[in-house]
PQR file of N, CA, C, O and H, with PARSE charges and radii, in Angstrom:
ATOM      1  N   UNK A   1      22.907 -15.792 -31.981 -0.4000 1.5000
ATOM      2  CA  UNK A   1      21.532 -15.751 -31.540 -0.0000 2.0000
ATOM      3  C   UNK A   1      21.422 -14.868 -30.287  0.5500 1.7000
ATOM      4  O   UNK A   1      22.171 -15.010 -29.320 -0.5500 1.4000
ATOM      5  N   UNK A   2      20.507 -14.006 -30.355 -0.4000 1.5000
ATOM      6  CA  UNK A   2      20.561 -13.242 -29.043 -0.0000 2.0000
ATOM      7  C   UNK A   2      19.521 -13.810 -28.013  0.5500 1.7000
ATOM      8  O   UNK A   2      18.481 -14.378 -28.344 -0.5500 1.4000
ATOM      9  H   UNK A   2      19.899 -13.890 -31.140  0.4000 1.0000
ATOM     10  N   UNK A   3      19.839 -13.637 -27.016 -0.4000 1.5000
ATOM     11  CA  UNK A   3      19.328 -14.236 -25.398 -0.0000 2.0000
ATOM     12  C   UNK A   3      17.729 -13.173 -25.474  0.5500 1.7000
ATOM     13  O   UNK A   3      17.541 -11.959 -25.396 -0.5500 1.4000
ATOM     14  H   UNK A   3      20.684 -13.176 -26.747  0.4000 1.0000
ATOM     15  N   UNK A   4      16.954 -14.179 -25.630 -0.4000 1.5000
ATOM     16  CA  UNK A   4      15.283 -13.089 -25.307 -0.0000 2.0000
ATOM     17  C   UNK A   4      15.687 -13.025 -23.441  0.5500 1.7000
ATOM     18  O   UNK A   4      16.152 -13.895 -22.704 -0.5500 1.4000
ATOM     19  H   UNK A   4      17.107 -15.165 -25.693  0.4000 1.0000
ATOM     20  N   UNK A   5      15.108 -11.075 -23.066 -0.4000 1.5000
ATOM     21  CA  UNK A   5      14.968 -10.929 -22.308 -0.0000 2.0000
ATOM     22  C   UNK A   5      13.628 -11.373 -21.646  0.5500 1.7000
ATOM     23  O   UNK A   5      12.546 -11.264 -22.223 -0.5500 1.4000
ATOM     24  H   UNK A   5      14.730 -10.368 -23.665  0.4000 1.0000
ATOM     25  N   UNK A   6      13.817 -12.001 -20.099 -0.4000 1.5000
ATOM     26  CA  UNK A   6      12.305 -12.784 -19.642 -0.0000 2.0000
ATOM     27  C   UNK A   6      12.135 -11.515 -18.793  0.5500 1.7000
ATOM     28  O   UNK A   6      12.891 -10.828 -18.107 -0.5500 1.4000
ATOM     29  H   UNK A   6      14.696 -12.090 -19.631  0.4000 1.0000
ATOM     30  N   UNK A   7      10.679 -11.482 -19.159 -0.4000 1.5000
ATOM     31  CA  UNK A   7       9.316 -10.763 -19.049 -0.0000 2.0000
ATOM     32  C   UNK A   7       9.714 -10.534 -16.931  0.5500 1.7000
ATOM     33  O   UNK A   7       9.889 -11.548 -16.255 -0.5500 1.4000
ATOM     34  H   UNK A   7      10.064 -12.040 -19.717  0.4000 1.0000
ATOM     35  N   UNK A   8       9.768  -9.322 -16.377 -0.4000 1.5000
ATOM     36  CA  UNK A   8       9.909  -9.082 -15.177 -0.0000 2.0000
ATOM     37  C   UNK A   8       8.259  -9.194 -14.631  0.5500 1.7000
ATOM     38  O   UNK A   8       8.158  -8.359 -13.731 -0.5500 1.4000
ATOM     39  H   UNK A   8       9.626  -8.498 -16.926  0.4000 1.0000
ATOM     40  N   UNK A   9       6.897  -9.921 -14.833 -0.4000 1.5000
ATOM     41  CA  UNK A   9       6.005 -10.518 -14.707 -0.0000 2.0000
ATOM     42  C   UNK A   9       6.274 -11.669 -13.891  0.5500 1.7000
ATOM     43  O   UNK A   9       7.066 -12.546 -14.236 -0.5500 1.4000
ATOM     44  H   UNK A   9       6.979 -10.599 -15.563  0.4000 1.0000
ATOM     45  N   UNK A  10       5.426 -11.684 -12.480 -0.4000 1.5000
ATOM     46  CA  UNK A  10       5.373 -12.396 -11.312 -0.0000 2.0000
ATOM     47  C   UNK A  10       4.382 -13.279 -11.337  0.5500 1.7000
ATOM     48  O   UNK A  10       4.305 -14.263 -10.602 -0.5500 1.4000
ATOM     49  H   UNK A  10       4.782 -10.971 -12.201  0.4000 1.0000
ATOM     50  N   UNK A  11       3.290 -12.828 -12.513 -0.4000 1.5000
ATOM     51  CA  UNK A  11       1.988 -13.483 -12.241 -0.0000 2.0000
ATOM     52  C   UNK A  11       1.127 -12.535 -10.664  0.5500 1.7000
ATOM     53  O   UNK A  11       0.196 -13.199 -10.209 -0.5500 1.4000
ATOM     54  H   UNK A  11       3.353 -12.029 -13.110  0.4000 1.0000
ATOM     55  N   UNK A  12       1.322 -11.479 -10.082 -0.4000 1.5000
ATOM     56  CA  UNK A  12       0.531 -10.803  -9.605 -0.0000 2.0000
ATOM     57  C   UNK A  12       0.452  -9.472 -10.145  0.5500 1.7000
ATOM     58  O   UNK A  12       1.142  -8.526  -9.764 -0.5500 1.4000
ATOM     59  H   UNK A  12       2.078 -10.939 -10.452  0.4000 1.0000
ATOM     60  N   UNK A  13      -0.776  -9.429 -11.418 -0.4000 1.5000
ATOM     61  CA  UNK A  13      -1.109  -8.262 -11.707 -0.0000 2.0000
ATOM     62  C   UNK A  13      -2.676  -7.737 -11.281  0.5500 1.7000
ATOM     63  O   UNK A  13      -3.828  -8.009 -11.622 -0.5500 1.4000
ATOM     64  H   UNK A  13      -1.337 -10.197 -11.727  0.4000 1.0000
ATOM     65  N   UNK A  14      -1.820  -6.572 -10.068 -0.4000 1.5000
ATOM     66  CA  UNK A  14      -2.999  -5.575  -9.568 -0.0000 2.0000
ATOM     67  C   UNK A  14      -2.139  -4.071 -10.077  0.5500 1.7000
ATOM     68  O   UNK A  14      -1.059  -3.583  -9.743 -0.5500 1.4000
ATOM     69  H   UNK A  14      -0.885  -6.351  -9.791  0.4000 1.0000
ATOM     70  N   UNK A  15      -3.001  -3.738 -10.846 -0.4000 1.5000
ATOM     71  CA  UNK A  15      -1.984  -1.950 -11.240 -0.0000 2.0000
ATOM     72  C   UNK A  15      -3.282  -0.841 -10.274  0.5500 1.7000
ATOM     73  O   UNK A  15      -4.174  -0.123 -10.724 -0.5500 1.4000
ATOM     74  H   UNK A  15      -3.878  -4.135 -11.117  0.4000 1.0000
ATOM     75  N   UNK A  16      -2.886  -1.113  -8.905 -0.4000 1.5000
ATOM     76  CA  UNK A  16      -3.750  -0.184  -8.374 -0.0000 2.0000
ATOM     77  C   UNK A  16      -2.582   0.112  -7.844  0.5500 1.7000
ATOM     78  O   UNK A  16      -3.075  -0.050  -6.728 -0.5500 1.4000
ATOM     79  H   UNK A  16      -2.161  -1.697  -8.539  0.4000 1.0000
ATOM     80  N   UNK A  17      -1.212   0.469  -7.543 -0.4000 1.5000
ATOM     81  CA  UNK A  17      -0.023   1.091  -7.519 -0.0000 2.0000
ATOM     82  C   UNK A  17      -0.183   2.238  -7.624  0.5500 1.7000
ATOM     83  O   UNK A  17      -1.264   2.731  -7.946 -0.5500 1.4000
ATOM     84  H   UNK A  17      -0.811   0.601  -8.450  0.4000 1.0000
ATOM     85  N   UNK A  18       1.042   3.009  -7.330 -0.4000 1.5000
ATOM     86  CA  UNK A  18       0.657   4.457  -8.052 -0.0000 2.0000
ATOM     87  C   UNK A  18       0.891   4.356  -9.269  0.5500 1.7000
ATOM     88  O   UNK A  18       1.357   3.380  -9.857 -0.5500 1.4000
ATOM     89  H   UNK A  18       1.920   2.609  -7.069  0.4000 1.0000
ATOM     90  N   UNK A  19       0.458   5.743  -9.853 -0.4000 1.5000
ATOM     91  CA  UNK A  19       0.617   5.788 -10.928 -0.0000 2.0000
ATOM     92  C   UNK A  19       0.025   4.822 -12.484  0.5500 1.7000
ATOM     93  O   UNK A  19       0.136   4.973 -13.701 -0.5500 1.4000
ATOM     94  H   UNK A  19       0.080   6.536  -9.376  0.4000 1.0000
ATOM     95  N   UNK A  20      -0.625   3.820 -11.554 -0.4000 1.5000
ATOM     96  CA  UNK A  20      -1.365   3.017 -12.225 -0.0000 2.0000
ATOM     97  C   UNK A  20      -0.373   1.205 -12.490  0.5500 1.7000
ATOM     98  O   UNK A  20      -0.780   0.106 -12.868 -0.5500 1.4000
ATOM     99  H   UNK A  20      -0.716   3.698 -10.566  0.4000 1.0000
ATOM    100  N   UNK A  21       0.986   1.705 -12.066 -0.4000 1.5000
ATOM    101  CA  UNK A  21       1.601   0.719 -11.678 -0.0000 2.0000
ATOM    102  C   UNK A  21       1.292  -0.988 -11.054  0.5500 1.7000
ATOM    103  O   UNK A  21       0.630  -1.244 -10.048 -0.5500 1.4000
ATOM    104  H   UNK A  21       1.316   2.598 -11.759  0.4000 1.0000
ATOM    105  N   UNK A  22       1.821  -1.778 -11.763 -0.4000 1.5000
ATOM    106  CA  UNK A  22       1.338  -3.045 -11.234 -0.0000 2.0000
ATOM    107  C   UNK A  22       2.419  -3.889  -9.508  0.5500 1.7000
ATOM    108  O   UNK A  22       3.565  -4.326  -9.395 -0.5500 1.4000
ATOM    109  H   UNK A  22       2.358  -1.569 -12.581  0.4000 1.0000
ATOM    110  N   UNK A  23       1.797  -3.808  -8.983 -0.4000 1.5000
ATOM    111  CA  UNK A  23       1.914  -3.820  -7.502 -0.0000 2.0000
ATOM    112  C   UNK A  23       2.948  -5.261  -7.591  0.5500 1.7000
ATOM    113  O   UNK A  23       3.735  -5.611  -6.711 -0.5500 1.4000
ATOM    114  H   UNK A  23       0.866  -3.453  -9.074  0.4000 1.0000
ATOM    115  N   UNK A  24       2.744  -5.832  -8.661 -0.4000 1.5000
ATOM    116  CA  UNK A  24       3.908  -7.066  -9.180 -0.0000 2.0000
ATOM    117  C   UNK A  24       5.123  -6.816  -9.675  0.5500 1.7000
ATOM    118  O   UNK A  24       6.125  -7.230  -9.091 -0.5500 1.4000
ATOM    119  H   UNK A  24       2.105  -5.548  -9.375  0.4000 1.0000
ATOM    120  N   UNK A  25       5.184  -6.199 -10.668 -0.4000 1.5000
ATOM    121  CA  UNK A  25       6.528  -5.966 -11.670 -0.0000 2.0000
ATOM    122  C   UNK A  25       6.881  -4.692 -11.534  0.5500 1.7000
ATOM    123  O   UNK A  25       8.083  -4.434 -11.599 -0.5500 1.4000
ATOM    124  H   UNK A  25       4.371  -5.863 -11.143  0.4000 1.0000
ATOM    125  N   UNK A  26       5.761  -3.438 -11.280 -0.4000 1.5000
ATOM    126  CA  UNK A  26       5.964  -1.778 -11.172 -0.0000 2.0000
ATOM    127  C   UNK A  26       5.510  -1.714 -12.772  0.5500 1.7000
ATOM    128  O   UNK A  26       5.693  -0.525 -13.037 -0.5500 1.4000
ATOM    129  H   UNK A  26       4.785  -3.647 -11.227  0.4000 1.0000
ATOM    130  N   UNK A  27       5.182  -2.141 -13.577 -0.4000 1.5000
ATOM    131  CA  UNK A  27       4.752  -1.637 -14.797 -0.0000 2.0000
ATOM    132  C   UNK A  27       3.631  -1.158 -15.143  0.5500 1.7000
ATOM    133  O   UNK A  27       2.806  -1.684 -14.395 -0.5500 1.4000
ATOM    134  H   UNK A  27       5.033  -3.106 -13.362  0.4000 1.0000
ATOM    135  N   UNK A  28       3.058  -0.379 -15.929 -0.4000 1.5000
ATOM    136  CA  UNK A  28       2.209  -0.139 -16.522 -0.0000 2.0000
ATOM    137  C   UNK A  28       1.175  -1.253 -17.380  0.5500 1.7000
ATOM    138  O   UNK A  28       1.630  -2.343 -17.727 -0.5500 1.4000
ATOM    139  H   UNK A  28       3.728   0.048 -16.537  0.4000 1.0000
ATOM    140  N   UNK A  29       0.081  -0.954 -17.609 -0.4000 1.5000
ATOM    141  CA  UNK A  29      -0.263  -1.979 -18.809 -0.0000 2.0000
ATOM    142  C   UNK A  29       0.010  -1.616 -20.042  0.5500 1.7000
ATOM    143  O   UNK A  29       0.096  -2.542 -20.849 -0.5500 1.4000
ATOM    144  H   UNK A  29      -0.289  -0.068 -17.327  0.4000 1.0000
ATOM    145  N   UNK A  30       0.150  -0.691 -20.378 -0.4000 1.5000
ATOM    146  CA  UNK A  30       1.058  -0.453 -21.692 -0.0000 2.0000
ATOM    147  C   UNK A  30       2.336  -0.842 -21.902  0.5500 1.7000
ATOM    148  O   UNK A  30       2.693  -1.327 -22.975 -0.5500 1.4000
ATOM    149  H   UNK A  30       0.081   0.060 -19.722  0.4000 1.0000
ATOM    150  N   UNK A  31       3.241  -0.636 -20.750 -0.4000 1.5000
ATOM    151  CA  UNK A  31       4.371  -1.031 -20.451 -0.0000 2.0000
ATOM    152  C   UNK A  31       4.506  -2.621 -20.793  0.5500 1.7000
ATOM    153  O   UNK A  31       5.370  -3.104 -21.523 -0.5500 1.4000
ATOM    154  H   UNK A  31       2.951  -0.242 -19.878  0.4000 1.0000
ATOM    155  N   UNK A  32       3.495  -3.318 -20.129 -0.4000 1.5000
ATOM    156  CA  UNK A  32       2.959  -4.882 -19.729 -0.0000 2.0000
ATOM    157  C   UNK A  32       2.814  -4.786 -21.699  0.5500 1.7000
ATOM    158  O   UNK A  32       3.848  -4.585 -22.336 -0.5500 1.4000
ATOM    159  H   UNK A  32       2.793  -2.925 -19.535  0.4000 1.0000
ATOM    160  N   UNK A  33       1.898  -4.900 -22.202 -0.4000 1.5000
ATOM    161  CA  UNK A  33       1.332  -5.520 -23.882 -0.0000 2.0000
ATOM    162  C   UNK A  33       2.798  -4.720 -24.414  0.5500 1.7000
ATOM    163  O   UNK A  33       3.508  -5.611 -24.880 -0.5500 1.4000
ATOM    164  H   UNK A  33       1.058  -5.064 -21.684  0.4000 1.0000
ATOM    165  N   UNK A  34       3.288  -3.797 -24.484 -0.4000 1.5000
ATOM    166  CA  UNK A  34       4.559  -3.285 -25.429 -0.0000 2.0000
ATOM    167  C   UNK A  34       5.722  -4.419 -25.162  0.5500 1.7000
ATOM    168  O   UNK A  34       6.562  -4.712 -26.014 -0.5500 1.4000
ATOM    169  H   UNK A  34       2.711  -3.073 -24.106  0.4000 1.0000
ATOM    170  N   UNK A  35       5.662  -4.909 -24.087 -0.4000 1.5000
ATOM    171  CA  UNK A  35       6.997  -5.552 -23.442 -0.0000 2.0000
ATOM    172  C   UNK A  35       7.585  -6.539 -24.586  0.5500 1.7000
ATOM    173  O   UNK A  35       8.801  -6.655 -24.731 -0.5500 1.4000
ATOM    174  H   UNK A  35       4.980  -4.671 -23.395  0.4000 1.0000
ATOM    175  N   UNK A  36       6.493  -7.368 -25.530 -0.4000 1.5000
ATOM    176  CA  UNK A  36       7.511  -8.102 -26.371 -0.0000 2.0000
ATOM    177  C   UNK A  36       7.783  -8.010 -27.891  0.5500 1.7000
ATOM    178  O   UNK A  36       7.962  -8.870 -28.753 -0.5500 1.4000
ATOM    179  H   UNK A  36       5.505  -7.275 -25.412  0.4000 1.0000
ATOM    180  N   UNK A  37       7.742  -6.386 -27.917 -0.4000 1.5000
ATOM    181  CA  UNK A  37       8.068  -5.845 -29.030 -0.0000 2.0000
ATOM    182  C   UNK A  37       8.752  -4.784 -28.487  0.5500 1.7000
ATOM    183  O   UNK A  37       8.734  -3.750 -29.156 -0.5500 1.4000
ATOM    184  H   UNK A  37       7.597  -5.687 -27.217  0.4000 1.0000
ATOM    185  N   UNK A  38       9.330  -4.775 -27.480 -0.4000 1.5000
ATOM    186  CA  UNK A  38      10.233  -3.756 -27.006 -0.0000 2.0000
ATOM    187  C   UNK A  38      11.912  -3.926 -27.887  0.5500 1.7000
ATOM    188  O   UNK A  38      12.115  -5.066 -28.306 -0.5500 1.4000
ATOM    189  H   UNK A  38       9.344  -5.615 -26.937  0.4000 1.0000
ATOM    190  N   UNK A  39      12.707  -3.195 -28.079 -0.4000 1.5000
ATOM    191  CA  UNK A  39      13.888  -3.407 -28.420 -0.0000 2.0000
ATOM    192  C   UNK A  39      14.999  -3.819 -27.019  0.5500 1.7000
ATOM    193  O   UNK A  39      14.905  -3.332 -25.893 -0.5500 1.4000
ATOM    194  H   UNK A  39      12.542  -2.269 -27.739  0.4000 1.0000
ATOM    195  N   UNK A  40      15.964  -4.771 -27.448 -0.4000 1.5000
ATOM    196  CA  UNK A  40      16.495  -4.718 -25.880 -0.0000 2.0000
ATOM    197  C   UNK A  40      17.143  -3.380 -25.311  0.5500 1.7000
ATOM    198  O   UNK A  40      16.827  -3.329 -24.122 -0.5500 1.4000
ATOM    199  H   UNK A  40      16.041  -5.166 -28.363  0.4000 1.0000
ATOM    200  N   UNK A  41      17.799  -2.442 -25.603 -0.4000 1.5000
ATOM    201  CA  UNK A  41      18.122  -1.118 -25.282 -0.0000 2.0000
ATOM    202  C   UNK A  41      16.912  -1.026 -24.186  0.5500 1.7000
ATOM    203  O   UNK A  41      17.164  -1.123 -22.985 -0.5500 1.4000
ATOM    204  H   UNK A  41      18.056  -2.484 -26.569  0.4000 1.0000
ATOM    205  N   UNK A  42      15.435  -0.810 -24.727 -0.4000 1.5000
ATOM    206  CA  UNK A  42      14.589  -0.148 -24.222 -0.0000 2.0000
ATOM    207  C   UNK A  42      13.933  -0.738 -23.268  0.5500 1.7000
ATOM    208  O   UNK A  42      13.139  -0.115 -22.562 -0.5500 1.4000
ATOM    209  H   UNK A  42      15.230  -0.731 -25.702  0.4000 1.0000
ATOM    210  N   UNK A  43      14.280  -2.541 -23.062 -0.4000 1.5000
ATOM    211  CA  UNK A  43      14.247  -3.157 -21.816 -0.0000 2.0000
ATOM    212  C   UNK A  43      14.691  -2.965 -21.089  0.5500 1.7000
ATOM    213  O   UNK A  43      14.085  -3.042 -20.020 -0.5500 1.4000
ATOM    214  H   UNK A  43      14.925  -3.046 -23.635  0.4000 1.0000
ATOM    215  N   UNK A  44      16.107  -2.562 -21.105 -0.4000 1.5000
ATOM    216  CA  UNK A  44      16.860  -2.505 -20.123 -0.0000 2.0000
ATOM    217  C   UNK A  44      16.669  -0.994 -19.339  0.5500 1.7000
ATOM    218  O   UNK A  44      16.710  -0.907 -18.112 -0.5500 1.4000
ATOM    219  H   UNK A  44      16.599  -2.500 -21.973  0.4000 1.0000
ATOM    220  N   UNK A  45      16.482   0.033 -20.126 -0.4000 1.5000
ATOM    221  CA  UNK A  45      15.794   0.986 -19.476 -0.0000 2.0000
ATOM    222  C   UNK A  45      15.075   0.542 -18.497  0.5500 1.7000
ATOM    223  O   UNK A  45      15.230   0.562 -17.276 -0.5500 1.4000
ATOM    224  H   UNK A  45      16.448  -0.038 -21.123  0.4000 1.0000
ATOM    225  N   UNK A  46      13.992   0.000 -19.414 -0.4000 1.5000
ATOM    226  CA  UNK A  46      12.969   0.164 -18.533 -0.0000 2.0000
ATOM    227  C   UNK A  46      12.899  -0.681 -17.189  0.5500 1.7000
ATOM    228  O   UNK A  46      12.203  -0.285 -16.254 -0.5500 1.4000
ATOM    229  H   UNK A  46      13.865  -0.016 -20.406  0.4000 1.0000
ATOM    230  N   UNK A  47      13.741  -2.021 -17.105 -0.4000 1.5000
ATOM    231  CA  UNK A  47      14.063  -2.656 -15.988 -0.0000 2.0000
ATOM    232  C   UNK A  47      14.730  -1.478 -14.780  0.5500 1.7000
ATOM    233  O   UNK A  47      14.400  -1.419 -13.596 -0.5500 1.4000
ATOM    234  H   UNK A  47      14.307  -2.343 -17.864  0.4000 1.0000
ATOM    235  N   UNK A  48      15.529  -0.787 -15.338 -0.4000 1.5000
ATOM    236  CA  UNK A  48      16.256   0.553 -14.409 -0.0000 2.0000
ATOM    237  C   UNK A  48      15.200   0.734 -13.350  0.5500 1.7000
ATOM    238  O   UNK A  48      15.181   0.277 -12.207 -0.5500 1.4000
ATOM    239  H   UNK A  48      15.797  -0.835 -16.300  0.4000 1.0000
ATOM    240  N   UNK A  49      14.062   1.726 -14.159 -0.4000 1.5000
ATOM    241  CA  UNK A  49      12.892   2.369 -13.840 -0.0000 2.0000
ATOM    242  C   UNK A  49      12.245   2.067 -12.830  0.5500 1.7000
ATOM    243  O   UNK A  49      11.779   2.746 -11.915 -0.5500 1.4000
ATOM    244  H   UNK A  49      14.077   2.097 -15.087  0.4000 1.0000
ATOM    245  N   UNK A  50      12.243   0.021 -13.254 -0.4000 1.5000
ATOM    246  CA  UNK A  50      11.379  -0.413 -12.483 -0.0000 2.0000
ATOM    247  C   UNK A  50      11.449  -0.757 -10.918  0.5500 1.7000
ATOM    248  O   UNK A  50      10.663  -0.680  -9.974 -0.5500 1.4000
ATOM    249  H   UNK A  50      12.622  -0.531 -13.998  0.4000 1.0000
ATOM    250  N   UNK A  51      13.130  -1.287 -11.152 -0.4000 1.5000
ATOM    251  CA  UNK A  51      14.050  -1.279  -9.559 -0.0000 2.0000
ATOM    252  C   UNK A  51      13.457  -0.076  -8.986  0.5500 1.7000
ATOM    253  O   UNK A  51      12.670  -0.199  -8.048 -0.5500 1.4000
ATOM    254  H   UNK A  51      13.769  -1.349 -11.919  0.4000 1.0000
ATOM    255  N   UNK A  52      13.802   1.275  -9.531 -0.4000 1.5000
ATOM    256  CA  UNK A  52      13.325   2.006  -8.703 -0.0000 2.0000
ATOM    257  C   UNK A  52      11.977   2.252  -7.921  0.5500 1.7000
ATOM    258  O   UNK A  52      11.730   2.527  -6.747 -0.5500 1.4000
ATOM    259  H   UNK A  52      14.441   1.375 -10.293  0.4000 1.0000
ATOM    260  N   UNK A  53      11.032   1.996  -9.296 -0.4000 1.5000
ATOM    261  CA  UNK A  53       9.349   1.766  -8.811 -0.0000 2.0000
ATOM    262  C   UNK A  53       9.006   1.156  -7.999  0.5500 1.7000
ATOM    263  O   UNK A  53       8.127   1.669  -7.306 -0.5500 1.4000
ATOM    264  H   UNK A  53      11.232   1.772 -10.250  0.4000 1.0000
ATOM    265  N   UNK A  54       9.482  -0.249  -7.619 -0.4000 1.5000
ATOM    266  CA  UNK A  54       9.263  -1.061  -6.589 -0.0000 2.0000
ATOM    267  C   UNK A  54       9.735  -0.349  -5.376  0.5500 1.7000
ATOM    268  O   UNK A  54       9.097  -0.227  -4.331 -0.5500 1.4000
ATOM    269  H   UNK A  54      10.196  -0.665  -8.181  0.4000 1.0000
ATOM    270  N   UNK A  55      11.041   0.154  -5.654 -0.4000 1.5000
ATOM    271  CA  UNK A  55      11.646   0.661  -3.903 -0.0000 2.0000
ATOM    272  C   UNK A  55      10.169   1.484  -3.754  0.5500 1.7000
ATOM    273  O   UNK A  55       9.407   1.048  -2.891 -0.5500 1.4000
ATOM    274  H   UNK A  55      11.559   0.055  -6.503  0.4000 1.0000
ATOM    275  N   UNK A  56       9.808   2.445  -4.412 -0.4000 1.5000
ATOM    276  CA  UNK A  56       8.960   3.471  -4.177 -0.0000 2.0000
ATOM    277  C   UNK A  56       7.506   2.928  -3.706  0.5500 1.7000
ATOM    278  O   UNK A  56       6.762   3.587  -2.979 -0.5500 1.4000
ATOM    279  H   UNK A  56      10.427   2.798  -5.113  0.4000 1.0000
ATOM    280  N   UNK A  57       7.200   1.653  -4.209 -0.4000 1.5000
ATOM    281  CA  UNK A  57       5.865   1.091  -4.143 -0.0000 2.0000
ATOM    282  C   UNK A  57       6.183   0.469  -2.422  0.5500 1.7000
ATOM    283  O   UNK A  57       5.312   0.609  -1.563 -0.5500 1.4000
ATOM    284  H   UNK A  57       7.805   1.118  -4.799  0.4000 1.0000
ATOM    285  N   UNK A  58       7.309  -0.098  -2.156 -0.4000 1.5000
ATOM    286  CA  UNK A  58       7.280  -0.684  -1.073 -0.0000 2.0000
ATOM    287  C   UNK A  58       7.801   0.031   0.301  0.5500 1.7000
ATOM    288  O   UNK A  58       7.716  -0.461   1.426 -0.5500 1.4000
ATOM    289  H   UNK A  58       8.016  -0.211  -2.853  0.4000 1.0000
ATOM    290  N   UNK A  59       8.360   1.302  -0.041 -0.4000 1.5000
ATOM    291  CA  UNK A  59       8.562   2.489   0.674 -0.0000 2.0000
ATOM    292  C   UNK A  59       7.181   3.271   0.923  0.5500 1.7000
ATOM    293  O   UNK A  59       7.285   4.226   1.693 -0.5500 1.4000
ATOM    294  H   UNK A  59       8.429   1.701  -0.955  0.4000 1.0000
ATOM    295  N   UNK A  60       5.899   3.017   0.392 -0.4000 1.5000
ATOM    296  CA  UNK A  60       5.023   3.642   0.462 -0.0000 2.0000
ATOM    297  C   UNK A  60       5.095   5.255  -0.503  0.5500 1.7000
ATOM    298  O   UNK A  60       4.140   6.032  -0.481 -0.5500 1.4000
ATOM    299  H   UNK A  60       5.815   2.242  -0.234  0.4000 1.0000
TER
END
């Protein structure tokens, strides 16, 4: 049985971020509704991404 990856969702979604980014997780809302039909490969990407997004969101 494989381990479902949990949703990097804080419960604070404002995507006035850059880029349209949610000031909670760093995602998109596309990003956000795709998330649980994502493949895990393409989670884990996208978790990468997001580490980085946050440094960038909280670096200004």
């Amino acid at each position: 049985m494989v381990k479902r990856q949990k949703s990097p969702c804080i419960d604070l979604c404002d995507f006035s971020g850059p880029k349209g980014w949610c000031l909670g997780c760093a995602r998109t809302r596309p990003e956000c509704s795709q998330w649980k039909n994502m493949k895990p490969y393409d989670k884990n990407i996208l978790e990468k991404a997001l580490t980085k997004r946050m440094n960038q969101i909280k670096n200004g």
